[in-house]
mmCIF file as Biopython writes it, N, C-alpha, C and O atoms, coordinates in Angstrom:
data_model
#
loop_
_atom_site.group_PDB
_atom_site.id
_atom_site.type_symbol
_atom_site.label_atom_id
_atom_site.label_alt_id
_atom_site.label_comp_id
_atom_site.label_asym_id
_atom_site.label_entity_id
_atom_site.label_seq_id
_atom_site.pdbx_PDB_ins_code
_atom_site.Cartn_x
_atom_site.Cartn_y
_atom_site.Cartn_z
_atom_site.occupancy
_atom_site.B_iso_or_equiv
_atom_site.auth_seq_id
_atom_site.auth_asym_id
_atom_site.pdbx_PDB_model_num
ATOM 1   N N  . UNK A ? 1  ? 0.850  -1.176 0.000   1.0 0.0 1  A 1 
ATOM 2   C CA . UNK A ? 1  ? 0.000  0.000  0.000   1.0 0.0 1  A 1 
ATOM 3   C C  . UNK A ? 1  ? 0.897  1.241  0.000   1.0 0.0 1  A 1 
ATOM 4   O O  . UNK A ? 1  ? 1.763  1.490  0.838   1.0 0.0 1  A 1 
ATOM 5   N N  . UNK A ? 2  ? 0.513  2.091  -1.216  1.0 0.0 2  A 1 
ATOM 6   C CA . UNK A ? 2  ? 1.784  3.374  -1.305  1.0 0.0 2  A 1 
ATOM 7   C C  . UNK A ? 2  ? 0.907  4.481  -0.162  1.0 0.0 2  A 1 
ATOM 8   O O  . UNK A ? 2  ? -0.236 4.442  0.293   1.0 0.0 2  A 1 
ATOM 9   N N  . UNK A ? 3  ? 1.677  5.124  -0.038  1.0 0.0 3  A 1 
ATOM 10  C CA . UNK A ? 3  ? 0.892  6.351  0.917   1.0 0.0 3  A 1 
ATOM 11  C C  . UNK A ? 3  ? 1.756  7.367  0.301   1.0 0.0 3  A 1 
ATOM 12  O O  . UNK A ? 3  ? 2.982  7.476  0.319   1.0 0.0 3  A 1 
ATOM 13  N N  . UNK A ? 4  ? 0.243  8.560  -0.614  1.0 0.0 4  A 1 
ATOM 14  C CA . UNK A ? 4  ? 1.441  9.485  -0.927  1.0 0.0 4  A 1 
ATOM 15  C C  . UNK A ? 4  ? 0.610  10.498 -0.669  1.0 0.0 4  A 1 
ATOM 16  O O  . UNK A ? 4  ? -0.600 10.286 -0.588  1.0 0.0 4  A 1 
ATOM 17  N N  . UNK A ? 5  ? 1.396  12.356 -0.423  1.0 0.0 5  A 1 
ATOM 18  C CA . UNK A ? 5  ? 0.590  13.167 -0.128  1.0 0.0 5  A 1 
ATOM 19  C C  . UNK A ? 5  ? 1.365  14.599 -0.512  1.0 0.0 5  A 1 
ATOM 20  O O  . UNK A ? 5  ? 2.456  14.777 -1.054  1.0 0.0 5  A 1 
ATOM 21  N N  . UNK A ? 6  ? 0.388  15.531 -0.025  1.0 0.0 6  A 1 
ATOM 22  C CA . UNK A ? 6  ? 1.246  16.839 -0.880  1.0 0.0 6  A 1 
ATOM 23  C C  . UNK A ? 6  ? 1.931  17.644 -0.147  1.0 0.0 6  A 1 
ATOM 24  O O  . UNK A ? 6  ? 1.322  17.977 0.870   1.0 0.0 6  A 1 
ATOM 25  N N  . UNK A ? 7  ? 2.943  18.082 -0.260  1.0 0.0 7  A 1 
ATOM 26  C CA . UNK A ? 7  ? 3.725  19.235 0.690   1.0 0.0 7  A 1 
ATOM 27  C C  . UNK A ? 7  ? 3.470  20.623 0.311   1.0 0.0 7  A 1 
ATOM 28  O O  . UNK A ? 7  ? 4.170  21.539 0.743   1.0 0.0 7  A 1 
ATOM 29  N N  . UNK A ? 8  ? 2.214  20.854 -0.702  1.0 0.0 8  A 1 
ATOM 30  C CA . UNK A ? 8  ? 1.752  22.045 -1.206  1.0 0.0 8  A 1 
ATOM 31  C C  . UNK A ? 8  ? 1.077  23.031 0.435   1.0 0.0 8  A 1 
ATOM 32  O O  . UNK A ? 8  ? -0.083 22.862 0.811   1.0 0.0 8  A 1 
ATOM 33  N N  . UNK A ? 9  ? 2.006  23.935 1.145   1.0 0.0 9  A 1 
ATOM 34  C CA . UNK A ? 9  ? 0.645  24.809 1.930   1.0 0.0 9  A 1 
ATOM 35  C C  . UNK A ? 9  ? 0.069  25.668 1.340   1.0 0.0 9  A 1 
ATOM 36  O O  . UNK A ? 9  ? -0.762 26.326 1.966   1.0 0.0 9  A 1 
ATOM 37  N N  . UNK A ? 10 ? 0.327  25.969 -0.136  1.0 0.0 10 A 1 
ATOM 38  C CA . UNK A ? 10 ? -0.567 27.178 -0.709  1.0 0.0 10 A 1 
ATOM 39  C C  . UNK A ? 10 ? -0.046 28.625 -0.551  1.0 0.0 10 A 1 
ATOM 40  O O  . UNK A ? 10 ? -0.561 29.587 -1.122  1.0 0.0 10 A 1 
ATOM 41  N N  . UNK A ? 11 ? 1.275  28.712 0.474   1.0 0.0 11 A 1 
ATOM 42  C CA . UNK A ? 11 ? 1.845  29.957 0.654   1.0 0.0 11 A 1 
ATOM 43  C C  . UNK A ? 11 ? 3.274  29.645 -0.247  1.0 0.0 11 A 1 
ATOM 44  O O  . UNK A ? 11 ? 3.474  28.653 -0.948  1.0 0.0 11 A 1 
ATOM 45  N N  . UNK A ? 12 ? 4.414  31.060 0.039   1.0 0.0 12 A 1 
ATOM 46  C CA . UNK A ? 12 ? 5.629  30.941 -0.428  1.0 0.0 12 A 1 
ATOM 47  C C  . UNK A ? 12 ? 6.472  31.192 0.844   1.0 0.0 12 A 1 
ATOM 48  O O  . UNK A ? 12 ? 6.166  32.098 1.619   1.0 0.0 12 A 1 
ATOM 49  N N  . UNK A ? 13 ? 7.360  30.518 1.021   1.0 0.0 13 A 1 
ATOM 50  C CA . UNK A ? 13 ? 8.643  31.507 1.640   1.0 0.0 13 A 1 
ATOM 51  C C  . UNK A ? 13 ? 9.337  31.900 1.235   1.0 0.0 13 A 1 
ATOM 52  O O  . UNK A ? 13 ? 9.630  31.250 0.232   1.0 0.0 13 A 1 
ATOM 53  N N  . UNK A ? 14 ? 10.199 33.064 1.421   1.0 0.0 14 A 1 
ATOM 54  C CA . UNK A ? 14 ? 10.984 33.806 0.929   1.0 0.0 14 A 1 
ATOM 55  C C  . UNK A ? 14 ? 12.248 34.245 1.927   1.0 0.0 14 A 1 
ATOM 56  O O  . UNK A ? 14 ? 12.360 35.002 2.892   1.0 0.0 14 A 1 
ATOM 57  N N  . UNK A ? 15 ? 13.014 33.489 1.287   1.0 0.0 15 A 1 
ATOM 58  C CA . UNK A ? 15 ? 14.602 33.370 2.700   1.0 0.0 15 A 1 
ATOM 59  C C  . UNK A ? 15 ? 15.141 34.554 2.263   1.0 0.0 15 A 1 
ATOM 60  O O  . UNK A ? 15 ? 16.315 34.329 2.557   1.0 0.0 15 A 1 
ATOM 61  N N  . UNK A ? 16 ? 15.146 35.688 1.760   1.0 0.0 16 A 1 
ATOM 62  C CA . UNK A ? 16 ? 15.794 36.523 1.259   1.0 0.0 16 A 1 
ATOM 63  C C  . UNK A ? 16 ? 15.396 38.287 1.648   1.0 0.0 16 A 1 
ATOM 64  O O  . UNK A ? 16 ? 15.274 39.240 0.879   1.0 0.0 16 A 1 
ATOM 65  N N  . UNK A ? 17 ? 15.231 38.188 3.603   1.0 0.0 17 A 1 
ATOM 66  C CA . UNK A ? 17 ? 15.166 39.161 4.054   1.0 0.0 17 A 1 
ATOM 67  C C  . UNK A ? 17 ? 15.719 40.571 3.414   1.0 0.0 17 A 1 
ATOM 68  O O  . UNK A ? 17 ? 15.883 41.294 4.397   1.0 0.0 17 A 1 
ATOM 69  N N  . UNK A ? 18 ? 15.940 41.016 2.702   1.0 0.0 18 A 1 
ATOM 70  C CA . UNK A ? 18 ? 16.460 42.472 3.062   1.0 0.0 18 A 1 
ATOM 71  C C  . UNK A ? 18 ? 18.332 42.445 2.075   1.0 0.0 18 A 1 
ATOM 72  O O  . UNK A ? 18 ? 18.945 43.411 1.620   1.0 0.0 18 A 1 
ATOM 73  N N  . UNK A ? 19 ? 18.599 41.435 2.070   1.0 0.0 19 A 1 
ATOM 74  C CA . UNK A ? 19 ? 20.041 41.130 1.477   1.0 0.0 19 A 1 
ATOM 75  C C  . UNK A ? 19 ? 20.187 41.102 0.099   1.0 0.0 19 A 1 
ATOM 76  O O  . UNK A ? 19 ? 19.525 40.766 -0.882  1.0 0.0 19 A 1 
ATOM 77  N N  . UNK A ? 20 ? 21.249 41.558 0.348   1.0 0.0 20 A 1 
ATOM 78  C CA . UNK A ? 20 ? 21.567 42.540 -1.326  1.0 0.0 20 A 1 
ATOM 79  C C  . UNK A ? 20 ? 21.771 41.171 -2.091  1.0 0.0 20 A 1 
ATOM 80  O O  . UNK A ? 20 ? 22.210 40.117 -1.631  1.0 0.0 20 A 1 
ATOM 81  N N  . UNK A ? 21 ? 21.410 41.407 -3.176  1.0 0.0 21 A 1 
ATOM 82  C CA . UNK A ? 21 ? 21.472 40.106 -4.010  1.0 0.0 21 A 1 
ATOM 83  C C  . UNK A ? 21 ? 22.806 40.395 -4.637  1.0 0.0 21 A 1 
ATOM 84  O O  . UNK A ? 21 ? 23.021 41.601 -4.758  1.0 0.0 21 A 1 
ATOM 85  N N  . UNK A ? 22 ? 23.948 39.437 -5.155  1.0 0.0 22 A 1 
ATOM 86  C CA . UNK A ? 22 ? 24.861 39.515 -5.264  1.0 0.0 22 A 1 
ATOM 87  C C  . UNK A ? 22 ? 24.710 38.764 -7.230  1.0 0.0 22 A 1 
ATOM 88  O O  . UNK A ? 22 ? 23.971 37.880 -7.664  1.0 0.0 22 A 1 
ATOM 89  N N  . UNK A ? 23 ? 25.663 39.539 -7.874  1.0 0.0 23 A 1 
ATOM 90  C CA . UNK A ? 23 ? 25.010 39.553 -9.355  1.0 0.0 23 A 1 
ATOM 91  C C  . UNK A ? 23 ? 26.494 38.068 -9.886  1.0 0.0 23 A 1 
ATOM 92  O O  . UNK A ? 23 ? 26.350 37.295 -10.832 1.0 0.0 23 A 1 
ATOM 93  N N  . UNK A ? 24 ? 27.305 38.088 -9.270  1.0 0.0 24 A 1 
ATOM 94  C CA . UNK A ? 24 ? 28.056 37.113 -9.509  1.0 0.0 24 A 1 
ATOM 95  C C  . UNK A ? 24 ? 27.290 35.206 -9.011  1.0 0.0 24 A 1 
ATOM 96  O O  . UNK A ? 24 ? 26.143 35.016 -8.607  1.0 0.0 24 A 1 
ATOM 97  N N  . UNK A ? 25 ? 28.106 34.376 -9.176  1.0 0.0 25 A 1 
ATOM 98  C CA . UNK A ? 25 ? 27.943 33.080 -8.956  1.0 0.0 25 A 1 
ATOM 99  C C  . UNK A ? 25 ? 28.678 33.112 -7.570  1.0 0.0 25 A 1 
ATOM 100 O O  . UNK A ? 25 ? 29.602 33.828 -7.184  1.0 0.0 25 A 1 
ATOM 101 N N  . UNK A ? 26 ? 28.058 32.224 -7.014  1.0 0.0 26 A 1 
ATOM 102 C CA . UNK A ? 26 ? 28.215 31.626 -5.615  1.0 0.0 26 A 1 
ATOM 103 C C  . UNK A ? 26 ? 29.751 30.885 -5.218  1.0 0.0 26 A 1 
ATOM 104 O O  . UNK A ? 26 ? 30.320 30.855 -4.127  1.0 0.0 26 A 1 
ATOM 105 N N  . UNK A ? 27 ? 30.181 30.305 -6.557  1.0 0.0 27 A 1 
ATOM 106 C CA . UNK A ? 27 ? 31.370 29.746 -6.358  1.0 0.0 27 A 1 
ATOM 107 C C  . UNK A ? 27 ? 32.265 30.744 -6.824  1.0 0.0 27 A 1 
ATOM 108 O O  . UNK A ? 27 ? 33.379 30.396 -6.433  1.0 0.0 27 A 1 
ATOM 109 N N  . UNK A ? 28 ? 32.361 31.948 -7.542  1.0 0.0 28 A 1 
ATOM 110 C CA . UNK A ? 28 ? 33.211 32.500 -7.708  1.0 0.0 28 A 1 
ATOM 111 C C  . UNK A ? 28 ? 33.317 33.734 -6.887  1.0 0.0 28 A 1 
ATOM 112 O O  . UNK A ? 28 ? 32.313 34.274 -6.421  1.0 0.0 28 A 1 
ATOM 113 N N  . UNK A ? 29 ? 34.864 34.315 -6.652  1.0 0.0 29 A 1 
ATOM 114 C CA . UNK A ? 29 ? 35.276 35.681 -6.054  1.0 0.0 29 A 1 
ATOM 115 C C  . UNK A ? 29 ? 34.347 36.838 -6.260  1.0 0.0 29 A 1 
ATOM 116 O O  . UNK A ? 29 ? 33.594 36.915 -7.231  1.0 0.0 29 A 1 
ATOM 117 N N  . UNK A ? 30 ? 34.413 37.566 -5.488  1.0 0.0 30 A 1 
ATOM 118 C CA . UNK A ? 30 ? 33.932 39.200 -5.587  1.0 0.0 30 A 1 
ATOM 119 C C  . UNK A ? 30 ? 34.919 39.744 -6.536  1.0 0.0 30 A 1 
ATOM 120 O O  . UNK A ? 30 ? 36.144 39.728 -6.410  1.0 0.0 30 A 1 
ATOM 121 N N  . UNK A ? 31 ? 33.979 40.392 -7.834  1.0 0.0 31 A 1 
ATOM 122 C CA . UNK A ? 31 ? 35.062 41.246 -8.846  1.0 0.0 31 A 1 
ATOM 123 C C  . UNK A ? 31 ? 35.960 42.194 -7.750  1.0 0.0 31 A 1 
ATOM 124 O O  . UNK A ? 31 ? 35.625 42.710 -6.684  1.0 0.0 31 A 1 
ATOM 125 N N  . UNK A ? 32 ? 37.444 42.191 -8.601  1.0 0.0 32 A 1 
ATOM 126 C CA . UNK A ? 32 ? 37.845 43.096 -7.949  1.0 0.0 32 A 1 
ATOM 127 C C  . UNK A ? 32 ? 37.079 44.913 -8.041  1.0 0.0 32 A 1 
ATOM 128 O O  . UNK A ? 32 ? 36.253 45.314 -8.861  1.0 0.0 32 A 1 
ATOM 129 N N  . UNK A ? 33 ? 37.601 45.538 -7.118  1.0 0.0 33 A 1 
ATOM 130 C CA . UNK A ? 33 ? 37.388 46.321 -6.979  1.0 0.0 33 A 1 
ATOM 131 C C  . UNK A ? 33 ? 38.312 48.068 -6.771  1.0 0.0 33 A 1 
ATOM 132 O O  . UNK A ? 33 ? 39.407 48.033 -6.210  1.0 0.0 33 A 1 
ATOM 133 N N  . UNK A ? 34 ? 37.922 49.045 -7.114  1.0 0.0 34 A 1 
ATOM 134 C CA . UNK A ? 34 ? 39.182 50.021 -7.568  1.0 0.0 34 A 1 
ATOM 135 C C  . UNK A ? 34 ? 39.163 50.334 -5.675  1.0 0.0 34 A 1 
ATOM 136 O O  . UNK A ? 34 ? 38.238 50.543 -4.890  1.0 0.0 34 A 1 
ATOM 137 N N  . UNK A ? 35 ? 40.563 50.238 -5.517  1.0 0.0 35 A 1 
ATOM 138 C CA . UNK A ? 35 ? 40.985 50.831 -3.930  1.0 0.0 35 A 1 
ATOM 139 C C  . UNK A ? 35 ? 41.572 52.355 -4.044  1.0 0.0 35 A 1 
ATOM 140 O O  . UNK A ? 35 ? 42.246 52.798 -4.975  1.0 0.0 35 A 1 
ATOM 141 N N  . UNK A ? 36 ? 41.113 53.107 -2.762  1.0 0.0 36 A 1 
ATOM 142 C CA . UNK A ? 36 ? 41.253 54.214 -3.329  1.0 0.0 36 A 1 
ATOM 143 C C  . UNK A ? 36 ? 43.026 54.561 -3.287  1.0 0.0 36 A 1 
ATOM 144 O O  . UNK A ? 36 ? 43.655 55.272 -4.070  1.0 0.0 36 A 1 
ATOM 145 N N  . UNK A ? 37 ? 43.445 53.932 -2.312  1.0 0.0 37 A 1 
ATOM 146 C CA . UNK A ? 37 ? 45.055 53.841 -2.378  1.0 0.0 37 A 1 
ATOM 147 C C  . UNK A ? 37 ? 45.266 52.246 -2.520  1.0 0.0 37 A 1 
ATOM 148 O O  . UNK A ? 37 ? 44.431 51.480 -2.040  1.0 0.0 37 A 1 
ATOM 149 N N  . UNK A ? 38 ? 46.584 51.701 -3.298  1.0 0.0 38 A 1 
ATOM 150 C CA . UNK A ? 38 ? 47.592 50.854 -2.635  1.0 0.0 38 A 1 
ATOM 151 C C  . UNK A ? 38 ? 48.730 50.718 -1.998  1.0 0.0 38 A 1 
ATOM 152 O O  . UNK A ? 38 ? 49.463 51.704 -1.920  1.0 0.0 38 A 1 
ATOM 153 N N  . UNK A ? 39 ? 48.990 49.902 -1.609  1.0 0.0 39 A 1 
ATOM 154 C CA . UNK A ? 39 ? 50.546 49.804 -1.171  1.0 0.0 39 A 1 
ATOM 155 C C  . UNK A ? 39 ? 51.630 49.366 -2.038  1.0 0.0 39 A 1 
ATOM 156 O O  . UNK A ? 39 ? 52.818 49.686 -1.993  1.0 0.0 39 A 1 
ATOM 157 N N  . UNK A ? 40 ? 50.888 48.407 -3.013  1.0 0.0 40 A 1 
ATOM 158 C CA . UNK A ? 40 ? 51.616 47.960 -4.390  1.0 0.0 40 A 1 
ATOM 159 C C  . UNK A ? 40 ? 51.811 49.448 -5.480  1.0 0.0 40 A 1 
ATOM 160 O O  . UNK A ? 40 ? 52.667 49.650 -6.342  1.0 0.0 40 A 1 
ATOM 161 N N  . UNK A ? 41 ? 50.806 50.213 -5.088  1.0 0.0 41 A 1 
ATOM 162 C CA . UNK A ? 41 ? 51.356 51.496 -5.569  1.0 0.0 41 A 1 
ATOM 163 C C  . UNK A ? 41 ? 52.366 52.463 -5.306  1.0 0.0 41 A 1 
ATOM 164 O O  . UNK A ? 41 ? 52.731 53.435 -5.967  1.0 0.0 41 A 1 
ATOM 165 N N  . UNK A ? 42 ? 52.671 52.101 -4.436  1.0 0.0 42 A 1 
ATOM 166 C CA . UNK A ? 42 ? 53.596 53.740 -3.446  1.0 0.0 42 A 1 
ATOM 167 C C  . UNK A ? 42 ? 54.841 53.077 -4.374  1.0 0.0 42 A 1 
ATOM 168 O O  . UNK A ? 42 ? 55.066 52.084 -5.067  1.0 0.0 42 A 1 
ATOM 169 N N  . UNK A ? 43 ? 55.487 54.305 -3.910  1.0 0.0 43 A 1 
ATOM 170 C CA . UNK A ? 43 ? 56.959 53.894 -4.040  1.0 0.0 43 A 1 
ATOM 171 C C  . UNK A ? 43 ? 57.631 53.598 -2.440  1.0 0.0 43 A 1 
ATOM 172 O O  . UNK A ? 43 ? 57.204 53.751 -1.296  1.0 0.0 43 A 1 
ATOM 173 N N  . UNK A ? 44 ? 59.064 53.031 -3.111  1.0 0.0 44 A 1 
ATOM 174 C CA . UNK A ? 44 ? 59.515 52.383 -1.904  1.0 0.0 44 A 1 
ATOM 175 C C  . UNK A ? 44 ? 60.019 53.678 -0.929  1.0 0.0 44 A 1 
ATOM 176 O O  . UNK A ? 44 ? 60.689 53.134 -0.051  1.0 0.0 44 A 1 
ATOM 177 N N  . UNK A ? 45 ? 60.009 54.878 -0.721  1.0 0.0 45 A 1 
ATOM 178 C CA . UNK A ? 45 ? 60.699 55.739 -0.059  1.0 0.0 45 A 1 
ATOM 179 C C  . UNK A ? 45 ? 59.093 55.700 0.488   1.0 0.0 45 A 1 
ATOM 180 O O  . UNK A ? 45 ? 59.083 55.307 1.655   1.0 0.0 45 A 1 
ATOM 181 N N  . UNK A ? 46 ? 57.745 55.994 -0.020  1.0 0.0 46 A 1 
ATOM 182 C CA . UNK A ? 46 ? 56.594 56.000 0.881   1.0 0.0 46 A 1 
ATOM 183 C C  . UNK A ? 46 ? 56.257 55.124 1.297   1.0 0.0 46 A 1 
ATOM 184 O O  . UNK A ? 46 ? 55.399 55.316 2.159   1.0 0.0 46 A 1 
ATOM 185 N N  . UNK A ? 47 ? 56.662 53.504 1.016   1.0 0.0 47 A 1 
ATOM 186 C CA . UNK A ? 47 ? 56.390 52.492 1.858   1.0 0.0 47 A 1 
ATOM 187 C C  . UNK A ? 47 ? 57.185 52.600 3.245   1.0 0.0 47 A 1 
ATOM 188 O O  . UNK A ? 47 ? 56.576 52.608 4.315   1.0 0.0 47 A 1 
ATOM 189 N N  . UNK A ? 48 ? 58.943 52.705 3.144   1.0 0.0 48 A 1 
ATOM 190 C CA . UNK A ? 48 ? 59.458 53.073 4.043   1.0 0.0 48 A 1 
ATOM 191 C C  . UNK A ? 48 ? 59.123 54.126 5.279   1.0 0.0 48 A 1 
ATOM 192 O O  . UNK A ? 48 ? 59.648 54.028 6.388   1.0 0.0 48 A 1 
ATOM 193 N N  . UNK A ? 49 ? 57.998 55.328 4.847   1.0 0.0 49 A 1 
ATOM 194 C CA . UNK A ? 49 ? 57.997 55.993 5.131   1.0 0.0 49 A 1 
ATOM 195 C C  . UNK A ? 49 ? 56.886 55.633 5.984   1.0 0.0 49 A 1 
ATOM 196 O O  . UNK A ? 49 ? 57.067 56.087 7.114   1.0 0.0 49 A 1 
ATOM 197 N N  . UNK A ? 50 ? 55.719 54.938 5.862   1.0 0.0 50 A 1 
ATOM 198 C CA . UNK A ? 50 ? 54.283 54.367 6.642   1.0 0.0 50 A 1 
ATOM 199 C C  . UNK A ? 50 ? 55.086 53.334 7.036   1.0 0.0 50 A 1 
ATOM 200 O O  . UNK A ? 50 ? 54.772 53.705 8.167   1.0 0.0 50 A 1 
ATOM 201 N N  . UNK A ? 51 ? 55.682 52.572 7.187   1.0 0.0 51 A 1 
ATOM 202 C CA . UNK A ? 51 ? 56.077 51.504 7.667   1.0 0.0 51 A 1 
ATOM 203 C C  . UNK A ? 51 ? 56.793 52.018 9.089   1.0 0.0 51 A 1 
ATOM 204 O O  . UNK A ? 51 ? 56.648 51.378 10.131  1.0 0.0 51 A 1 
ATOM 205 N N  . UNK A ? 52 ? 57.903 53.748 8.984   1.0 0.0 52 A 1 
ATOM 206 C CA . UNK A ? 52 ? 57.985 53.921 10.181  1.0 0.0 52 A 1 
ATOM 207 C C  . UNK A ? 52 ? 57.161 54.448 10.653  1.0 0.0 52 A 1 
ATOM 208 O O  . UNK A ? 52 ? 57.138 54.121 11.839  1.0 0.0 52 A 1 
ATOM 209 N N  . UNK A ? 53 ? 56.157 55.343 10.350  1.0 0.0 53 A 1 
ATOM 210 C CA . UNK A ? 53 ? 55.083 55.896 10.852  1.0 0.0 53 A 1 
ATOM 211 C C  . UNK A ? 53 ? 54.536 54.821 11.692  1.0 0.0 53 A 1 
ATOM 212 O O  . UNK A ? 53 ? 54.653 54.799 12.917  1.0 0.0 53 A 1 
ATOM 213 N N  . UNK A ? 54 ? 54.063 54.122 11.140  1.0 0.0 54 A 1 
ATOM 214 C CA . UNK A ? 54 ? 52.930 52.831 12.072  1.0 0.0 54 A 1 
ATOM 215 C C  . UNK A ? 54 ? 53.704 52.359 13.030  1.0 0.0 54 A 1 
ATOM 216 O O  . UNK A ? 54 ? 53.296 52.362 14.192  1.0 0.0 54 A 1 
ATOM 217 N N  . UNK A ? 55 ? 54.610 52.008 12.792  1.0 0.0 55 A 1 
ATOM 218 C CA . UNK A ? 55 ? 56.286 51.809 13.880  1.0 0.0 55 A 1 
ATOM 219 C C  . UNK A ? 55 ? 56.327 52.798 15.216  1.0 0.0 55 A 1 
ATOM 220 O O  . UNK A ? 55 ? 56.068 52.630 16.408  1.0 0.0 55 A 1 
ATOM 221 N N  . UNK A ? 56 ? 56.679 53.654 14.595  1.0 0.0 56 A 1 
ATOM 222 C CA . UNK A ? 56 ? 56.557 54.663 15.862  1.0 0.0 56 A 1 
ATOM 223 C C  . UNK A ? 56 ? 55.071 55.151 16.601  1.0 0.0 56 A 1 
ATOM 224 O O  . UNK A ? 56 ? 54.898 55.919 17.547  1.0 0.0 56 A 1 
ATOM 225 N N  . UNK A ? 57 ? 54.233 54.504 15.904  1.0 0.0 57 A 1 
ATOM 226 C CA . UNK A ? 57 ? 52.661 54.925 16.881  1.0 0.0 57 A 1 
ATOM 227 C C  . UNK A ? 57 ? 52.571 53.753 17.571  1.0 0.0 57 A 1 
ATOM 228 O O  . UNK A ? 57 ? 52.305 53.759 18.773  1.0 0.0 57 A 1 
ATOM 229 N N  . UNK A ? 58 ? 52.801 52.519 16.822  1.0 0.0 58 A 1 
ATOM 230 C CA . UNK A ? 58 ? 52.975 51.326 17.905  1.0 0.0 58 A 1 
ATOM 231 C C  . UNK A ? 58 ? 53.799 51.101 19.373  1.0 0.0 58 A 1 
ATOM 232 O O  . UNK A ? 58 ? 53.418 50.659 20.457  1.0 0.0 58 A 1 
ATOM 233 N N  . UNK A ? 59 ? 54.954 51.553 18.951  1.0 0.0 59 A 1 
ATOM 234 C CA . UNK A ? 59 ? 55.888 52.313 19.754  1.0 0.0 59 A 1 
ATOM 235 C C  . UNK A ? 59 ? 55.187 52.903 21.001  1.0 0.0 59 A 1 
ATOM 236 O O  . UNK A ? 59 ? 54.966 52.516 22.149  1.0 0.0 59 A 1 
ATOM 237 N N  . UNK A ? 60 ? 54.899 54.167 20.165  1.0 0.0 60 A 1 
ATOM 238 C CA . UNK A ? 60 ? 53.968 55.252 21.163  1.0 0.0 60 A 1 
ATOM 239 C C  . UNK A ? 60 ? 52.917 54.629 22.109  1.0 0.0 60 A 1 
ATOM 240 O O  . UNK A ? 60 ? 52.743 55.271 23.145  1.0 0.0 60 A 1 
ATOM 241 N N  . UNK A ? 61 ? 52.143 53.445 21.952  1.0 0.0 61 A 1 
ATOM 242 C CA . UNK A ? 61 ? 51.105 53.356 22.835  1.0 0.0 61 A 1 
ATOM 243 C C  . UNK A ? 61 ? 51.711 52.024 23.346  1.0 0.0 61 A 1 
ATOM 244 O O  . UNK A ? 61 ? 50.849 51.184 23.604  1.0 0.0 61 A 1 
ATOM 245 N N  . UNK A ? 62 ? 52.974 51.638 23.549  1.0 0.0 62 A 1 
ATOM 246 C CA . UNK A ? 62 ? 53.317 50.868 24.310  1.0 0.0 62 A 1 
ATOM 247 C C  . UNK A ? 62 ? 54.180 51.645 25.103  1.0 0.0 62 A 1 
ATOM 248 O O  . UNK A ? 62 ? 54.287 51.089 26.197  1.0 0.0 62 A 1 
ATOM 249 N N  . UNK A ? 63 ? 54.779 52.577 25.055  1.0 0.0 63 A 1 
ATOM 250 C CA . UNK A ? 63 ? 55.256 53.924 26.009  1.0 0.0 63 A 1 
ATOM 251 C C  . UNK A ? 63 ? 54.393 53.955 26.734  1.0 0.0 63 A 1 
ATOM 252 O O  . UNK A ? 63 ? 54.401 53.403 27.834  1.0 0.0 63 A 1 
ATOM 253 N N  . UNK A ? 64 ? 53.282 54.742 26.170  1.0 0.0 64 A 1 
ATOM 254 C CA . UNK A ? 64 ? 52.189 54.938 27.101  1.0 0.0 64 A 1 
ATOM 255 C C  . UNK A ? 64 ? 51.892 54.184 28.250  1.0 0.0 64 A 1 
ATOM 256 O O  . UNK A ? 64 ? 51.929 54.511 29.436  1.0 0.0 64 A 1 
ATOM 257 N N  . UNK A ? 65 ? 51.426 52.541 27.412  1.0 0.0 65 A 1 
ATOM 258 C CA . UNK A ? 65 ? 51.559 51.577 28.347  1.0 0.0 65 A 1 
ATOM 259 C C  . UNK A ? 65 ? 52.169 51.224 29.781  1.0 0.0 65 A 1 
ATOM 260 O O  . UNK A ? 65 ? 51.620 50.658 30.726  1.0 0.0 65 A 1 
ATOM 261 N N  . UNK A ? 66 ? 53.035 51.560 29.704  1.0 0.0 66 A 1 
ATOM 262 C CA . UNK A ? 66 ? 54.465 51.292 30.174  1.0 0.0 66 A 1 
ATOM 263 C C  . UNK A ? 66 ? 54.512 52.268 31.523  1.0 0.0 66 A 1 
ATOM 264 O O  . UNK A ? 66 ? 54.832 51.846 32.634  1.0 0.0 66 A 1 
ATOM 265 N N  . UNK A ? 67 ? 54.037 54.015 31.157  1.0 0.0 67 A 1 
ATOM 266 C CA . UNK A ? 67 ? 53.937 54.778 32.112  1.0 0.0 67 A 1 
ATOM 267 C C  . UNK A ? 67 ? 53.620 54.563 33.524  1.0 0.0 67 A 1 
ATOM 268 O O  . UNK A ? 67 ? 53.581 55.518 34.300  1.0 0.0 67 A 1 
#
């Protein structure tokens, strides 16, 4: 004796609260995108140059620390 029946309730759900629909495929990356700076851009005297910057603020709040 088969027993068969319907999973129809006559409504829809809709899993797709409020979220931006994304226009690419699921398995692939996010296109890149234009950054407004790089680091692959600078030259090496301005890499040197943020590299001590961030250096010396790191620095700085472990001084602090330290007080």
């Amino acid at each position: 004796m088969a027993h068969t029946h319907s999973h129809g309730s006559g409504h829809h759900h809709d899993h797709h609260h409020g979220h931006v629909h994304h226009s690419h495929d699921p398995a692939t990356p996010h296109p890149a995108q234009a950054a407004p700076w790089s680091i692959l851009r600078m030259t090496v005297a301005t890499r040197v140059a943020a590299a001590v910057a961030v250096s010396a603020g790191l620095w700085g709040i472990v001084w602090l620390a330290m007080r």
